[in-house]
C-alpha positions, -999 to +999 in steps of 0.1 A: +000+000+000+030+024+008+043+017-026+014+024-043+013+056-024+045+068-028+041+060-066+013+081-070+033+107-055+055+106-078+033+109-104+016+140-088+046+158-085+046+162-124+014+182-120+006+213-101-026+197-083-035+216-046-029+198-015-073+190-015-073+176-045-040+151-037-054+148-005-086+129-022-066+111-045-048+097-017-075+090+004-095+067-025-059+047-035-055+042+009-090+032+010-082+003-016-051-009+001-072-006+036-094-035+020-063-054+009-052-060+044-087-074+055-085-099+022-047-108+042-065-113+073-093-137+058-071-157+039-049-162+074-078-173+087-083-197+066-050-211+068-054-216+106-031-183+113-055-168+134-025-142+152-016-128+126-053-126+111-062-110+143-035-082+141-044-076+106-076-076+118-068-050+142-045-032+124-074-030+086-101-014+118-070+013+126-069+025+096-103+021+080-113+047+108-089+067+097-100+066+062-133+071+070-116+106+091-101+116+054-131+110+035-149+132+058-122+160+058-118+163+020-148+151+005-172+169+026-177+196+053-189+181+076-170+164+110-172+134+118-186+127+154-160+104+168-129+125+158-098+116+181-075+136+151-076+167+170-062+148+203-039+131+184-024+166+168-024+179+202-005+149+215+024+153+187+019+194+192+009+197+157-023+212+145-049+205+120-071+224+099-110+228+097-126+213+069-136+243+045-102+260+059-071+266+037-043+249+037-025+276+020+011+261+009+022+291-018+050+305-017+055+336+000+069+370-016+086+390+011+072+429+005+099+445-010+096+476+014+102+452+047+084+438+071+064+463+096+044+461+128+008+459+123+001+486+148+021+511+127+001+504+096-033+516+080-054+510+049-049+534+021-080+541+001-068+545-036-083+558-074-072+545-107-073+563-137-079+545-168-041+541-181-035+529-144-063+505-147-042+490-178-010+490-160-027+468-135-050+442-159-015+440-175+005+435-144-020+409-135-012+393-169+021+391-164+019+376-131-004+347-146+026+341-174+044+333-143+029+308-125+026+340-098-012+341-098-032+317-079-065+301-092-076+276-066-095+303-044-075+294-017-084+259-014-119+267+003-148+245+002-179+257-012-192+264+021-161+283+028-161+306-002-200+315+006-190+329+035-163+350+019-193+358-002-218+371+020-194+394+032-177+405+000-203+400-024-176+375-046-147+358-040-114+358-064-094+329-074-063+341-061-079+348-026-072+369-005-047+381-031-011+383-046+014+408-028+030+425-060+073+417-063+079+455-066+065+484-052+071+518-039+057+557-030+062+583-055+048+622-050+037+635-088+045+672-098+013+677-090+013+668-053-006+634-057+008+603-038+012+576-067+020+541-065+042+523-087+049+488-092+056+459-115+074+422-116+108+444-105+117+480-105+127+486-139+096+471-151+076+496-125+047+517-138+021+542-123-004+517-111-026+540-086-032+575-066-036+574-031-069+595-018-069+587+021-044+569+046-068+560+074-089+589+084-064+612+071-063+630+036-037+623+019-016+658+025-021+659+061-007+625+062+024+635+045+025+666+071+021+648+097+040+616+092+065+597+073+050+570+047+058+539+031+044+510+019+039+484+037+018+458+013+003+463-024-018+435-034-034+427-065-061+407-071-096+406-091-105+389-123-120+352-120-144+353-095-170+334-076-203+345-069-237+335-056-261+320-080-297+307-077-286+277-061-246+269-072-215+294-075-211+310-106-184+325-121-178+361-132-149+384-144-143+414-119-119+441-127-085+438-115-075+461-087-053+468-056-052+470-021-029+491+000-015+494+028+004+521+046+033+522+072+036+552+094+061+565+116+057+603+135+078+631+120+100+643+147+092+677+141+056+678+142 
């Protein structure tokens, strides 16, 4: 059974599939070798074995509760009512995931700015004109030419994506988004706090004007405190929304959200 599994492995490794949609695969080829060891069992039984039938024995009931576990995990979303999994991660001091959660194993872009404390950042509310609304579809393009650009909506269950619906109205495939390579501040001739960004900084272009940093406008901001970018994420396109009765999808327009890092100036 181990062989067969670490075949299939193999095999997978060719493909990009998401850790769900391994995770069933696996759990149909285990169920088929479960049932091989209770064949084993019966046919020590009836060559008089009846030790090693009963550890077989033993050992098929082991793990056919455990299969039963996996099929409930990723085929549906519900739990099952006799689940000792949780004790056991707790035991080995590992954890495990609700069903519907993501098991989100992307890798991660570090934001090219650093890394910031959250209580020293704030949402930015941003405008795009329409040459920075094709600097973005565009960016977004290039990021799907690279395998950058999620489509697997985070690996949640339908049940799990409704709820991202009923807040949001949608959900996007690359939930909850892509944090862009490059990024950076830049203030315009004309005053206005522009973002640019792109796959590195030679490739960057005007992607965005900032319009509020918190509470603040955008000017009393800058008086008041030094800015920088903290996180610029993309994300829009494929989405999911509710339909009569199953998801649907829909395009939505790509777009960004911001965030801010700010520090006091020292003489204000």
């Amino acid at each position: 059974m181990f062989s067969l599994l670490d075949i299939v492995n193999s095999y997978l490794g060719y493909f990009t599939t998401n850790t769900r949609t391994k995770g069933k695969i696996y759990t149909v080829v285990a169920m088929a070798g479960v049932w091989y060891i209770l064949y084993l069992s019966l046919r020590f039984f009836q060559n008089g074995r009846w030790l090693r039938g009963s550890l077989l024995v033993a050992v098929f009931l082991v793990l056919l509760y455990f299969s039963i576990l996996n099929v409930f995990y990723f085929f549906t979303t519900k739990a099952m009512k006799w689940d000792v999994s949780r004790l056991l991660a707790k035991v080995l001091g590992t954890t495990i995931p609700v069903a519907g959660e993501a098991t989100d194993t992307r890798p991660v872009i570090m934001p090219a700015n650093g890394l910031y404390d959250r209580k020293d950042v704030l949402k930015a509310e941003v405008q795009m004109s329409a040459q920075q609304q094709q600097a973005i579809d565009n960016l977004a393009q290039q990021l799907e030419e690279m395998s950058m650009w999620a489509h697997d909506y985070h690996n949640l269950s339908k049940k799990g994506q409704r709820q991202i619906i009923a807040q949001d109205g949608c959900i996007h495939d690359n939930h909850p988004g892509t944090l862009l390579p490059y990024f950076d501040l830049q203030e315009m001739a004309d005053g206005s706090l522009d973002i640019v960004a792109g796959l590195n900084q030679l490739q960057a272009q005007d992607i965005a004007t900032i319009t509020k940093i918190g509470l603040l406008a955008v000017k009393q901001a800058q008086k008041d405190y030094q800015l920088s970018l903290a996180s610029v994420i993309i994300t829009g396109g494929k989405s999911h929304v509710q339909g009569r009765r199953e998801l649907v999808e829909v395009v939505k327009p790509h777009y960004v959200k911001v965030e801010v890092a700010y520090a006091q100036r020292e003489n204000v």
